[in-house]
C-alpha positions in Angstrom: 57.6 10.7 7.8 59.0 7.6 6.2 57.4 6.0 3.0 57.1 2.4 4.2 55.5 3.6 7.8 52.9 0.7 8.6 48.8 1.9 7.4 46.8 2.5 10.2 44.9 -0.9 10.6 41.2 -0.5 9.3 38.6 -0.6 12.7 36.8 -3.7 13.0 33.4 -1.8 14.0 31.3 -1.9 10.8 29.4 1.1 12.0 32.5 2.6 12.4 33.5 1.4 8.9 30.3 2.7 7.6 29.5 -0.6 5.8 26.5 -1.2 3.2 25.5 -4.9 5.5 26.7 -4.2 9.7 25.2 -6.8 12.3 26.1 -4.1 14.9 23.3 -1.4 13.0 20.9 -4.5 13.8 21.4 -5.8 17.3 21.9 -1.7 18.6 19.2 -0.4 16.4 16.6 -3.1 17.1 13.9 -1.1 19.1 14.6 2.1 16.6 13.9 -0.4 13.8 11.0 -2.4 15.3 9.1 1.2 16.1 9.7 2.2 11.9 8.2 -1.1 11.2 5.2 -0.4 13.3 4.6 2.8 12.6 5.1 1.5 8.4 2.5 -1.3 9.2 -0.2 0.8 10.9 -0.1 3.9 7.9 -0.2 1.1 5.5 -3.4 -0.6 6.7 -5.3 2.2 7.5 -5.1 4.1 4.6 -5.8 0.4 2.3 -8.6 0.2 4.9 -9.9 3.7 4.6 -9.5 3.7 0.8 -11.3 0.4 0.7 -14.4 1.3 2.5 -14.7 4.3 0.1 -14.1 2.3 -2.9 -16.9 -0.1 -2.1 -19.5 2.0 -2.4 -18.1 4.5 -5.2 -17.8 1.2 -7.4 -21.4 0.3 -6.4 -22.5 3.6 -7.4 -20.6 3.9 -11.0 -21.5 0.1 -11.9 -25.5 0.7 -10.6 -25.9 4.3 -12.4 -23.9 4.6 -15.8 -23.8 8.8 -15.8 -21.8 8.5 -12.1 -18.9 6.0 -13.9 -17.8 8.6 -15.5 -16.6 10.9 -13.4 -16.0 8.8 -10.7 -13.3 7.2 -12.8 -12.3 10.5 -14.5 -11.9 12.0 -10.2 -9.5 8.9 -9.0 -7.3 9.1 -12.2 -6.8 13.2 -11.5 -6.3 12.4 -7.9 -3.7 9.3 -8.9 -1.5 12.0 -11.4 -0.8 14.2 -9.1 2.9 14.0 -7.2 2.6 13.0 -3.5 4.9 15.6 -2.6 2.0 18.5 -4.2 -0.4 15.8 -3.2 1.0 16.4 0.6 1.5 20.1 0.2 -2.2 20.8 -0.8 -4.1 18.5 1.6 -1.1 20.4 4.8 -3.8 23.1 5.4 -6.1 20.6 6.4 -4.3 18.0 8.4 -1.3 20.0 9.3 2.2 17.9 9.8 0.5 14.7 11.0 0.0 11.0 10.5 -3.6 12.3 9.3 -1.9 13.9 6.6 0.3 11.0 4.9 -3.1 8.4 5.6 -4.9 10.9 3.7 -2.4 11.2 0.9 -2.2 7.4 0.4 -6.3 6.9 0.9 -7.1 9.1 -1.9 -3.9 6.9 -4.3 -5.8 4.2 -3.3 -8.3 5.1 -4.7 -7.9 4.8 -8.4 -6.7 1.4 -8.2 -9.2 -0.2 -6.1 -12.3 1.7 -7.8 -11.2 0.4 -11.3 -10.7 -3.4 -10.4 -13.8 -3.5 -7.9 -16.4 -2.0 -10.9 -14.3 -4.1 -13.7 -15.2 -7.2 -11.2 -18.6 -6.1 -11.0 -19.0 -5.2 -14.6 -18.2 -9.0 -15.5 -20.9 -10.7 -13.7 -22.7 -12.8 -16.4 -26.3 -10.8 -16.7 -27.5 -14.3 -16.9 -26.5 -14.9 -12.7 -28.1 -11.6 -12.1 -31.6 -12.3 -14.2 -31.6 -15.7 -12.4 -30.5 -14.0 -8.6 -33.7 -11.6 -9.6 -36.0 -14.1 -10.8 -35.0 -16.5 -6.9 -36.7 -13.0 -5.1 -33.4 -11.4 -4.5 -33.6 -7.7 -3.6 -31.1 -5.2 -4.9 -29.0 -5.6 -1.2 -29.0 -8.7 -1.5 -27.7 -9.6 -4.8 -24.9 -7.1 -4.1 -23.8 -9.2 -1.1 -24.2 -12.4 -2.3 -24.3 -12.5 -5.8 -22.3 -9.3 -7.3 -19.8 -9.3 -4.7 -18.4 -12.6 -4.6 -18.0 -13.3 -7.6 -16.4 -10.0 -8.4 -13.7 -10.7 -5.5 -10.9 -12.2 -7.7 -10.6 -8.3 -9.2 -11.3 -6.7 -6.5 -8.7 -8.7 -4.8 -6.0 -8.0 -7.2 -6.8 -4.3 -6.5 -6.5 -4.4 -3.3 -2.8 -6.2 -4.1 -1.9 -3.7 -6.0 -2.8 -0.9 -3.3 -1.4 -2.2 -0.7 2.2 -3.1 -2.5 1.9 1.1 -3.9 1.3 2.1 -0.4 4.0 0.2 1.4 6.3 2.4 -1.4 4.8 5.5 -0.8 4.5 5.2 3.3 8.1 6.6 3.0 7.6 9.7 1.3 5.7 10.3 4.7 9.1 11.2 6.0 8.9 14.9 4.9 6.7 15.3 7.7 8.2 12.9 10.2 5.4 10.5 9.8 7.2 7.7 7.2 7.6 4.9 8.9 11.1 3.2 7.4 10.9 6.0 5.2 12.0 8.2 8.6 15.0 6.2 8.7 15.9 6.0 4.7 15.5 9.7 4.8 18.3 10.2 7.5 20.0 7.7 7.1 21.0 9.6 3.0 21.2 13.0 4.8 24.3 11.6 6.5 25.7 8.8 4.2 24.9 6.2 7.1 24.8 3.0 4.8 23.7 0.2 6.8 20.3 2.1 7.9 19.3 2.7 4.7 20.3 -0.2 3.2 18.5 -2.5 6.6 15.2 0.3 5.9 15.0 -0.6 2.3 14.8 -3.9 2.8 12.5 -4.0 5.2 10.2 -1.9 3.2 10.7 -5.0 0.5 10.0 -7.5 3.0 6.7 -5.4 4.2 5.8 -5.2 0.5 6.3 -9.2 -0.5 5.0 -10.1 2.9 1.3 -8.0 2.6 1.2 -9.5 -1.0 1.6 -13.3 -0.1 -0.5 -12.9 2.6 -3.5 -10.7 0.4 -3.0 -13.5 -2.3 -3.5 -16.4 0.4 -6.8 -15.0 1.4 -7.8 -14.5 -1.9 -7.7 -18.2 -2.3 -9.3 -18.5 0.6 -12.1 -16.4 -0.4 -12.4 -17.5 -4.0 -12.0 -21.6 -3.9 -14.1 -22.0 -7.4 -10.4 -20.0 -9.2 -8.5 -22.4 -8.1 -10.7 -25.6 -9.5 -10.9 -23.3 -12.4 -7.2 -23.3 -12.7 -6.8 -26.7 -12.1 
């Protein structure tokens, strides 16, 4: 061997080169990231949706009858404290290694988020509105729907946010039981040093995140016109 023999010339595949940012990961990766994405998106919205239509009624129930606020709050808060991975491991007798499993997880983290801003929305409805909704002939239905409701949307929205960003983030702990979404691909992608899929899977998950939150905070608007003459 001779010192000054010529270095073998570096190889102009980045996925050979194992780079951080690779246009080749993209373009032969594509249907493998498009099917992560999907799978992300659907655990996401069912388990916000799922949590959602539990939260409803659960923040109904504390704000209506004082003795059930209690330990409605005091269940969601356990429920939020506890690790997802013990979270997982206790409800795995249940649902066994399935999608069921990680929806269930992020339904019940959900929870404690959306119950607190629904009831603190509800809980700031002037008395006044309600004496007023009461004196008009509005029934207890009824001035939940049209009265309470509305007007506590602005919280409830913010909740909702909020839930949906945390779930986005904790979709990928899903990947200990092959139901993870991006997190599948994150996962692997550190069990064999393959930078450019974890580094294209975490950004996505960003993406998913900042994406779900402009477009919660756009209906929001929608929903609640009167904040934004407020603000204005």
């Amino acid at each position: 061997m001779t010192a000054n023999r010529a270095a073998a010339p570096a190889p102009d595949d980045c996925l050979a080169r194992n780079d951080w940012i690779c246009g080749e990961y993209l373009s032969t990766r594509r249907e493998i990231l498009w099917d992560a994405v999907l799978q992300h998106l659907q655990l996401t919205l069912v388990s916000v949706a799922i949590g959602l239509l539990l939260a409803v009624p659960l923040a109904v129930a504390a704000r209506r009858w004082r003795w059930a606020a209690g330990p409605v709050l005091g269940v969601t808060t356990i429920l939020y404290t506890i690790p997802s991975l013990a979270m997982f491991s206790l409800l795995l007798p249940v649902y066994g290694l399935s999608a069921s499993l990680v929806i269930a997880g992020l339904v019940l983290y959900s929870l404690t988020l959306l119950v607190r801003n629904i009831l603190a929305g509800l809980r700031a409805v002037p008395e006044e509105t309600r004496q007023a909704a009461r004196g008009m002939g509005y029934g207890p239905v009824r001035l939940l729907l049209t009265v309470e409701m509305p007007l506590a949307l602005p919280a409830a929205m913010a909740g909702l946010r909020i839930a949906t960003v945390s779930a986005v983030s904790l979709v990928t702990i899903g990947a200990i039981v092959g139901f993870g979404g991006l997190g599948n691909l994150i996962y692997s992608g550190m069990n064999t040093y393959f930078k450019a899929q974890v580094l294209t899977a975490s950004v996505l998950c960003v993406i998913i995140a900042v994406a779900a939150d402009a477009v919660l905070l756009g209906v929001q608007r929608l929903l609640t016109p009167w904040t934004r003459r407020a603000a204005g």
